[in-house]
C-alpha positions in Angstrom: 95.6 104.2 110.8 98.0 102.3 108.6 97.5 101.5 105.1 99.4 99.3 103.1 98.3 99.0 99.5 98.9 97.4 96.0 96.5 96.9 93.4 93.1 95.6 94.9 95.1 94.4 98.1 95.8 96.0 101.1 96.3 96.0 104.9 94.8 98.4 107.2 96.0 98.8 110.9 94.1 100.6 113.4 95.4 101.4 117.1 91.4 100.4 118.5 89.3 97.3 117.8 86.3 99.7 118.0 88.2 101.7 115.0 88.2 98.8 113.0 84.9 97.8 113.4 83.2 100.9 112.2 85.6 101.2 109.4 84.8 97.9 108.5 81.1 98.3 108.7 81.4 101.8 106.7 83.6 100.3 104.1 80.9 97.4 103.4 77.9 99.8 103.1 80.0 102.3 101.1 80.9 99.6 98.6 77.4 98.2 98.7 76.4 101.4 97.4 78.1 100.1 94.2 76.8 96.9 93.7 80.2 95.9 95.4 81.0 93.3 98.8 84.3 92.7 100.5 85.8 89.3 99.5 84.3 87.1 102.7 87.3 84.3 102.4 89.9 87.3 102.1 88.6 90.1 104.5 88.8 89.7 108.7 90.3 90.8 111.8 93.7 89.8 113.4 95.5 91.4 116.2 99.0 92.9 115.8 101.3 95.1 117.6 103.7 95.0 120.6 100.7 93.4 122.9 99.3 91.0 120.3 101.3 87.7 122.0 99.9 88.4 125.4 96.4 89.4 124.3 96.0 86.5 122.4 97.7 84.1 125.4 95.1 85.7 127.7 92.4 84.6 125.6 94.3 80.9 125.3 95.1 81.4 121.7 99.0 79.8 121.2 100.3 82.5 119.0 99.1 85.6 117.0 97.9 84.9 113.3 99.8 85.1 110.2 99.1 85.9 106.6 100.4 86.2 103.0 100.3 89.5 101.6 101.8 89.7 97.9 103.1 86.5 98.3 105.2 87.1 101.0 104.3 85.8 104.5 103.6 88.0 107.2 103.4 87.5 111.0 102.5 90.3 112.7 103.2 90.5 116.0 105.8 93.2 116.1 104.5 95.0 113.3 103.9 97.9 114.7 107.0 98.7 116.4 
């Protein structure tokens, strides 16, 4: 796992899509416990990594996805590396 974190922000990496998943489910109920929820419009999934441009070819999406982090703009298909 990979964390990147500032403030309320943060990116988390996660070698399996399984992984992320189950974190993401935990994460929800753990925060629900606290009257809390994930910000819908500011929490998802997106694939990264050395394979990311041929995974997301295979399933006849153009490019991997992109995001802003801090401002900055992030496109994170060799991230991992």
């Amino acid at each position: 796992m990979i964390i990147v974190r500032y403030a309320d922000d943060s990116v988390l990496g996660f070698q399996y899509e399984g992984e992320t998943r189950r974190f993401l489910r935990a994460l929800q109920e753990r925060i629900a416990y606290f009257g809390l929820q994930l910000q819908p419009d500011k929490t998802w999934l997106i694939r990264f990594g050395r394979f990311a441009a041929q995974q997301c070819r295979e399933r006849g999406i153009r490019k991997p996805e992109a995001f802003e982090f801090l401002g900055a703009h992030a496109l994170l298909q060799h991230a991992a590396q």
